[in-house]
C-alpha positions in Angstrom: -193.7 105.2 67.8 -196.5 107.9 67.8 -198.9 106.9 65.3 -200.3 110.0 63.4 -203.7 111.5 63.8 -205.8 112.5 61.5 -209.1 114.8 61.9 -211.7 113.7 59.4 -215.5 116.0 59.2 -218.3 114.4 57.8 -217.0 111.1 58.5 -220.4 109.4 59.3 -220.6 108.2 55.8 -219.8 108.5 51.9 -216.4 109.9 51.5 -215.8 110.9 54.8 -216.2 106.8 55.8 -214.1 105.8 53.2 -211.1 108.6 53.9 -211.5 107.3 57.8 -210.7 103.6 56.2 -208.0 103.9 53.8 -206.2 106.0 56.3 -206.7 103.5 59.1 -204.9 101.0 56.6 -202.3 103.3 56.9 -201.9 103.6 59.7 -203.4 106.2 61.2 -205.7 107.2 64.6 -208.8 108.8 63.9 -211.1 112.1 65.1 -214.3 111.6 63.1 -216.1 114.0 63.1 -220.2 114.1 62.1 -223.6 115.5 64.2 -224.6 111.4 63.6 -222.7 109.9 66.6 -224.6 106.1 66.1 -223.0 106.6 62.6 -220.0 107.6 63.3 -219.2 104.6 66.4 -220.7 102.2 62.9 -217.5 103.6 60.8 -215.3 103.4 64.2 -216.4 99.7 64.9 -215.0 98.3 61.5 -211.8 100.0 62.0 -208.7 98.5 63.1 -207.0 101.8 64.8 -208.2 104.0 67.8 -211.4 106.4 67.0 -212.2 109.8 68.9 -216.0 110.1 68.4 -216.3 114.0 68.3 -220.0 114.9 68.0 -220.7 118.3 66.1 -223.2 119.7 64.0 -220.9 121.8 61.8 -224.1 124.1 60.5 -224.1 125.5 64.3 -221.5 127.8 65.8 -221.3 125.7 68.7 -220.5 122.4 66.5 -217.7 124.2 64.8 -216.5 125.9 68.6 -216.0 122.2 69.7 -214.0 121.5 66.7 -211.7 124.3 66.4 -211.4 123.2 70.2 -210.1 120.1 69.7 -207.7 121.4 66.7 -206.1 124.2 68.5 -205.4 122.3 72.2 -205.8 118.7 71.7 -203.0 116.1 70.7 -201.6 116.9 67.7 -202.9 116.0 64.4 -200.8 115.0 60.9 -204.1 115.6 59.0 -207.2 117.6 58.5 -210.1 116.8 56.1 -212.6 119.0 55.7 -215.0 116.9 54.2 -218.3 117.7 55.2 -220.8 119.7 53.2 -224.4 119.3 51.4 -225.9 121.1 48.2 -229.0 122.9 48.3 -230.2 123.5 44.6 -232.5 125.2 42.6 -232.1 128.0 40.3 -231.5 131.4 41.9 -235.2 132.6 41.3 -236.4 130.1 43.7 -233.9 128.6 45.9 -235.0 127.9 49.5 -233.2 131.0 51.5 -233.0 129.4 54.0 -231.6 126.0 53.6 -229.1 128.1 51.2 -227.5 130.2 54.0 -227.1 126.3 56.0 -225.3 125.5 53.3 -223.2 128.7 53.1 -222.5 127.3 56.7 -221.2 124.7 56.3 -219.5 124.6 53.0 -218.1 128.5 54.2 -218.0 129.3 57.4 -217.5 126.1 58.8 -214.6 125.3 56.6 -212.9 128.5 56.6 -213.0 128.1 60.5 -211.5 124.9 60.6 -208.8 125.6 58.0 -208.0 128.6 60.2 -207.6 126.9 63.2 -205.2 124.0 61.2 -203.1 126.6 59.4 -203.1 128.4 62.9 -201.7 125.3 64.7 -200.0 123.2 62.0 -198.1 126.1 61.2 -196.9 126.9 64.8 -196.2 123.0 64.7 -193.8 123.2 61.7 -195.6 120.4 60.4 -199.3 118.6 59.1 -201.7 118.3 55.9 -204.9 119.6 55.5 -206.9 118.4 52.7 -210.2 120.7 52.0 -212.8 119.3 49.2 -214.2 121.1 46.8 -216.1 120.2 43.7 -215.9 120.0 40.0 -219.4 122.4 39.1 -217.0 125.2 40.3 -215.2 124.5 37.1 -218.7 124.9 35.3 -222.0 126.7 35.3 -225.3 124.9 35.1 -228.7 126.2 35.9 -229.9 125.2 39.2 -226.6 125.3 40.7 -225.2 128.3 41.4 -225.6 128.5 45.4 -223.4 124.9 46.2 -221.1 125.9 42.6 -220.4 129.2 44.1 -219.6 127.6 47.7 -217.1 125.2 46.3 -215.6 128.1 44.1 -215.1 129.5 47.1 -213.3 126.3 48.6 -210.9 126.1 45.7 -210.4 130.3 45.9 -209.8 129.8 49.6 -207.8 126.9 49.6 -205.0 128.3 46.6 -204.5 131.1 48.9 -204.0 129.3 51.5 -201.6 126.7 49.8 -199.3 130.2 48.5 -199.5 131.2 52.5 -198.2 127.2 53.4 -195.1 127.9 51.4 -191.9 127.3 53.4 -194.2 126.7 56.6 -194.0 122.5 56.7 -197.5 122.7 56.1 -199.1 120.9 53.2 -202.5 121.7 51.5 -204.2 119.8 49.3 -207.1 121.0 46.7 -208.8 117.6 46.1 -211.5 118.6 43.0 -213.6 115.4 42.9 -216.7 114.9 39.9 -219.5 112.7 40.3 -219.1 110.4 43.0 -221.5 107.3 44.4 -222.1 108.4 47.7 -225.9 109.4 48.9 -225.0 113.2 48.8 -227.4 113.4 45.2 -230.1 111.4 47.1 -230.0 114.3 49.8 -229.6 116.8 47.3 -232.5 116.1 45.8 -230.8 114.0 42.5 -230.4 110.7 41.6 -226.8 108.9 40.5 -229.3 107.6 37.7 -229.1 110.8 35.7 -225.2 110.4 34.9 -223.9 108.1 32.8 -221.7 105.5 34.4 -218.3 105.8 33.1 -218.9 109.5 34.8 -219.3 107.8 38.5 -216.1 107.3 40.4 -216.2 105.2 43.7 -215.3 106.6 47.0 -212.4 104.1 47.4 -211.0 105.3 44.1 -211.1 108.9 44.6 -209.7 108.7 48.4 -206.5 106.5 46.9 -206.2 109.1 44.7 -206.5 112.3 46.7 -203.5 110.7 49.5 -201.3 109.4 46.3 -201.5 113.2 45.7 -200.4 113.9 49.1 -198.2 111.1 49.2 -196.5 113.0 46.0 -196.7 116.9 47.2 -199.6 117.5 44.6 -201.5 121.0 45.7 -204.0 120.1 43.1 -205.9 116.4 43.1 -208.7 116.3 40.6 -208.5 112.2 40.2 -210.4 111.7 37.0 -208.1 114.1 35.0 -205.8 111.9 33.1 -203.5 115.1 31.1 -202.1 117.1 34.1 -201.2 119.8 31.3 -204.8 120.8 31.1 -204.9 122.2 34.6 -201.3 123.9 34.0 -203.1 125.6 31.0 -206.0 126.9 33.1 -203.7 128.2 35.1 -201.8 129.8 32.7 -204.5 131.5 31.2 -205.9 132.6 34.4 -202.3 133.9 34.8 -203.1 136.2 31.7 -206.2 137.5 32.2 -205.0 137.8 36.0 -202.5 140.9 34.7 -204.4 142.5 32.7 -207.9 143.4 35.4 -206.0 146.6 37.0 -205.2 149.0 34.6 -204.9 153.2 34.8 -207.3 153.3 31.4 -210.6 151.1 29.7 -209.7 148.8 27.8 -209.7 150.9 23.5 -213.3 148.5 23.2 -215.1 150.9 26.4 -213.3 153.9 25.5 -216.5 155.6 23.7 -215.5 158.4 20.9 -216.7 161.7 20.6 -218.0 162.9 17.2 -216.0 165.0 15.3 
């Protein structure tokens, strides 16, 4: 039998690496995808399955060309993580312009790109998963990181309308909302693992098993340290609210300013 294939950004390290081993264990062939190619032919060489080394720099056009390349006219794929991405923080008064708009790049473009091409093909296919990840600081607001909490709202924005477009298609779409993981993305954000307290930092292995249970199960949502589903089901619901009431003929009575008699 055909094993299945699954396209993996950012796979040179962190959890990009460890989605590119769990899913090996499943049985899967890999596309790992990373600018690092002596990194990425490390991950490939522990790996028990075959590896395509695609080599793209996903904050160039050309790097994301090559991908949505290999997405739209290569061998099919069962799976598509888009995985990689980088925070540049500071508070909005003196963030680095230009290493913000790299990051717009890549957390943005790039992955918009990417899940177009995969919705574009999967859904001509019939069939496939794409699993885009986001972050939990676009469930929060905290001073210093509103240019990488905006780009992941924007992941978990995009990726909802895209899972309500999926319906009925055979495609799958997966949310996955992780927290404080130990990988060396805070090193090269400037941070340090050292500032949260432990029981808030989840391994990679830990949140990977948990993201493909998800998919394993048909959940739209994975946000792995959440142990009372009914939460998100409430944010949703009031979302749901506020969601009818923004487009109204009149002001709300509280803006509706009264003329003296």
């Amino acid at each position: 039998m055909t094993r299945p294939t699954a396209l993996i950004t950012g796979a040179s390290a962190g959890i990009g690496a460890e989605f590119a081993r769990q899913l090996a264990s499943r049985g899967h062939d890999l596309v790992l995808v990373a600018r690092r190619e002596d990194w990425l032919r490390d991950v490939a060489a522990g790996l028990a399955t075959d590896c395509e080394i695609l080599v793209a720099d996903l904050e160039t056009d050309d790097g994301v060309t090559r991908v949505e390349a290999r997405i739209a006219d290569g061998p099919p794929l069962a799976l598509i993580i888009n995985n990689a991405g980088f925070a540049a923080r500071g508070r909005v008064a003196t963030l680095d312009a230009e290493r913000l708009a790299t990051m717009l790049r890549l957390n943005v473009i790039a992955l918009s790109r990417l899940s177009h091409a995969a919705m574009q093909r999967m859904t001509a296919d019939g069939t496939g998963a794409i699993i885009n990840v986001g972050s939990g600081t676009a469930l929060i607001q905290i001073p210093g990181n509103a240019g990488y909490g905006a780009s992941k709202s924007y992941v978990m924005a995009f990726t909802r309308h895209m899972q309500a477009e999926a319906a009925g298609t055979g495609v799958a779409v997966q949310l996955l909302i992780p927290g404080v993981i130990a990988t060396d993305f805070h090193s090269i954000a400037a941070t340090s693992l050292d500032r949260y307290p432990p029981e808030m930092v989840m391994q990679t292995r830990d949140l990977v098993a948990a993201s493909l249970t998800a998919l394993d199960r048909g959940e739209a949502v994975c946000i792995p340290s959440l142990g009372e589903v009914r939460l998100w089901h409430e944010w949703k619901t009031a979302e749901a609210a506020l969601a009818t009431n923004v487009s109204r003929r009149k002001p709300a009575d509280r803006y509706r300013f009264k003329r003296n008699a």
